[in-house]
C-alpha positions as CSV (number, residue, x, y, z in Angstrom):
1,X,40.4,117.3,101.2
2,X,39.9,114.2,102.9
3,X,40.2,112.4,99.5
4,X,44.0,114.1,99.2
5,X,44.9,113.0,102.6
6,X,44.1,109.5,101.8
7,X,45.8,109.1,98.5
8,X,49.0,110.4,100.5
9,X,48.8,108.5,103.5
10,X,48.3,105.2,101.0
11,X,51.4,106.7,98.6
12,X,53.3,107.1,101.9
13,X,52.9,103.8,103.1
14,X,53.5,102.0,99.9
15,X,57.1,103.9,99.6
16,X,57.8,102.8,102.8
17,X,57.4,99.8,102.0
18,X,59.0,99.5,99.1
19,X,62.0,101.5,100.3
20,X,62.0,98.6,103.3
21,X,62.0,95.7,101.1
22,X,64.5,97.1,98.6
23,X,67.0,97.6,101.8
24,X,66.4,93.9,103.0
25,X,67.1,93.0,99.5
26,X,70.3,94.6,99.3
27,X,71.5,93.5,103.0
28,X,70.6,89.9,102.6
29,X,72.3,89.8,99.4
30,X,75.3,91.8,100.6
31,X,75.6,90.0,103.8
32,X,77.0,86.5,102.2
33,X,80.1,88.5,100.4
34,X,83.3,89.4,100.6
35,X,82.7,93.0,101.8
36,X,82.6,92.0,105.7
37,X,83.6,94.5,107.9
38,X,87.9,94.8,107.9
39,X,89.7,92.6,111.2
40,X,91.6,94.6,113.0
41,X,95.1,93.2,113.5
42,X,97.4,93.6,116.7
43,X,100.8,95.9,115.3
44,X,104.1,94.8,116.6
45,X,106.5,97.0,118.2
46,X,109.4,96.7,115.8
47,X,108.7,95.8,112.3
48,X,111.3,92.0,111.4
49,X,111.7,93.1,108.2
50,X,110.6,95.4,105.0
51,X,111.3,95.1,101.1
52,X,110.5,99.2,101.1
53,X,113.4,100.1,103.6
54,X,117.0,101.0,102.3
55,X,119.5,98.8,105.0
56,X,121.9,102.2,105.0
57,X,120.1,104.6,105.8
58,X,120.1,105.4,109.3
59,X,117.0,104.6,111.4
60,X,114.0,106.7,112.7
61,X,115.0,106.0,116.9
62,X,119.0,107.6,115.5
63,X,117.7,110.5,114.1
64,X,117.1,113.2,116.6
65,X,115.0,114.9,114.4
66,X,112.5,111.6,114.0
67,X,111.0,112.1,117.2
68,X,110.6,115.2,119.2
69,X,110.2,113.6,122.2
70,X,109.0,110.1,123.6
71,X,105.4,110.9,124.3
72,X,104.7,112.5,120.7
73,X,106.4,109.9,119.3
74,X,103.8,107.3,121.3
75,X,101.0,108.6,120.2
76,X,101.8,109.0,116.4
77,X,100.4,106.0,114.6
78,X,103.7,103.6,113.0
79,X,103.7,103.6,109.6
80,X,105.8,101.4,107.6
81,X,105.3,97.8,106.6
82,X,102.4,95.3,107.1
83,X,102.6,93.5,110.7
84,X,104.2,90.6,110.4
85,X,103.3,87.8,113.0
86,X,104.5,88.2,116.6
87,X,103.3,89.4,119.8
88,X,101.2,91.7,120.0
89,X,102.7,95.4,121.4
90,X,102.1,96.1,124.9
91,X,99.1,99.0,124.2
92,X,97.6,96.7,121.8
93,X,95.0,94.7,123.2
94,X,93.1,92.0,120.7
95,X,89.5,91.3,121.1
96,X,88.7,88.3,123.0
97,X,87.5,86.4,119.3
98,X,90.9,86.9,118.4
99,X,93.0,86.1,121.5
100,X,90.9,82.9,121.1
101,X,91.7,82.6,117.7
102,X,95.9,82.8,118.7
103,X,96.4,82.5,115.1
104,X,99.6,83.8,112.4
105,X,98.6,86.5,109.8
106,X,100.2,86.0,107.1
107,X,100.4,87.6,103.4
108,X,101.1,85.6,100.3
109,X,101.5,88.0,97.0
110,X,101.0,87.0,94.0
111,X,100.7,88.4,90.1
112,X,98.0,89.4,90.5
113,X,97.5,90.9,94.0
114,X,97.8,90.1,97.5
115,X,96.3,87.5,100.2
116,X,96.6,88.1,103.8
117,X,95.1,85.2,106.1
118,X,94.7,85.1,109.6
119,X,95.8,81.0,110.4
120,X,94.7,79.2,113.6
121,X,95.8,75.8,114.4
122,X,92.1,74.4,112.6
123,X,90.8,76.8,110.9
124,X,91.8,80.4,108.6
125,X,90.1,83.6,108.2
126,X,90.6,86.2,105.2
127,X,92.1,89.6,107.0
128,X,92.0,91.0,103.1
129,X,92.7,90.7,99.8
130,X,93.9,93.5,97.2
131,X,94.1,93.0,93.9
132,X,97.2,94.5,91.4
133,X,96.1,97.3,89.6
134,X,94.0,96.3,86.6
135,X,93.1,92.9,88.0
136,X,89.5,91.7,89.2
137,X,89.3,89.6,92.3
138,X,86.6,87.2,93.4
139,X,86.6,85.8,97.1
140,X,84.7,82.2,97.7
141,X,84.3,81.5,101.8
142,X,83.3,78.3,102.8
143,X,83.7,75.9,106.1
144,X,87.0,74.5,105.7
145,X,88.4,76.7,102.7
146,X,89.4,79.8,101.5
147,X,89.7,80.8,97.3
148,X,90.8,84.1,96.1
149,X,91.2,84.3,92.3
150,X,92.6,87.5,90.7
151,X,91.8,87.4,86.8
152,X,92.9,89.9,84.0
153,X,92.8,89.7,80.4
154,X,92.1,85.4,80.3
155,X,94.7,85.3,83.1
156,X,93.5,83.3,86.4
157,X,95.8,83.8,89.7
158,X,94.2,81.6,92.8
159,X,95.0,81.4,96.5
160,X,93.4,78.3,98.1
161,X,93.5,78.3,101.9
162,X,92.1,74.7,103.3
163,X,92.1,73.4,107.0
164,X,89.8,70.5,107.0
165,X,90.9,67.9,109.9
166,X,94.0,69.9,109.2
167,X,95.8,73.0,109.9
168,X,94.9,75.9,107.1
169,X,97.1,75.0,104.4
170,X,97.8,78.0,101.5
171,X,98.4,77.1,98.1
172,X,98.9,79.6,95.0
173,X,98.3,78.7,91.4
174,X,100.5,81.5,90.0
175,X,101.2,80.3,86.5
């Protein structure tokens, strides 16, 4: 009995430990990529402009239909197009690393997907990358620059963001 009780307690431990070193393994390697957790960007109260939305017909605050009534229509999330840069809406409050930060989010498509950076006056950070469907992406993050390359069949796409003893400058190779 005793005999039992030890062969478990040493199989216990060693898949604990095993189980503990495969998890550091996977979070230290994990850590250094392009899966960091999404940056939540202030919306604007009225969208500037939108490829997706037909000039004549008649707008959402027109219809009477469109809202029910001005509190439901507060609390109902906006949908529509990506924010575009501007202030920030009234009930939208950033997070003090971004109100710091006071930067422009900006997208830049391209054939093979699309690049949205956050651009301070010195420095850039990547708010997310999405590549077109079929295509493979690959993000590279370093001090002073950005590269997102999309690649598809021998087909290379880049966007290079660099701000070193500059502003962030974006360049696409889109050939």
């Amino acid at each position: 009995m005793q005999r039992g009780l030890v062969h478990a307690m040493a199989w216990t431990l060693a898949t604990g430990a095993a189980v503990t070193l495969s998890w550091w393994g996977v979070h230290t390697v994990m850590s250094g990529t392009a899966y960091d957790r999404p940056l939540a960007v202030p919306l604007t109260t009225l969208p500037l402009s939108s490829s997706t939305r037909n000039p004549q017909s008649p707008s959402p605050e027109a219809s009477p239909s469109a809202s029910p009534s001005p509190q439901a229509a507060a609390s109902t999330p906006a949908s529509g197009p990506p924010p575009s840069a501007g202030a920030p809406s009234s009930s939208a409050r950033p997070s003090p690393k971004a109100s710091a930060r006071a930067g422009q989010v900006k997208a830049y498509p391209v054939s093979g997907g699309r690049v949205v950076f956050d651009l301070g006056a010195s420095s850039a950070e990547l708010v997310s990358a999405t590549p077109a469907a079929g295509w493979r992406m690959q993000v590279w993050k370093q001090d002073y620059w950005i590269r997102v390359t999309f690649t598809r069949d021998g087909s290379e796409v880049s966007v290079f963001c660099t701000w070193h003893d500059h502003p962030p400058v974006v360049e696409t190779v889109d050939p």
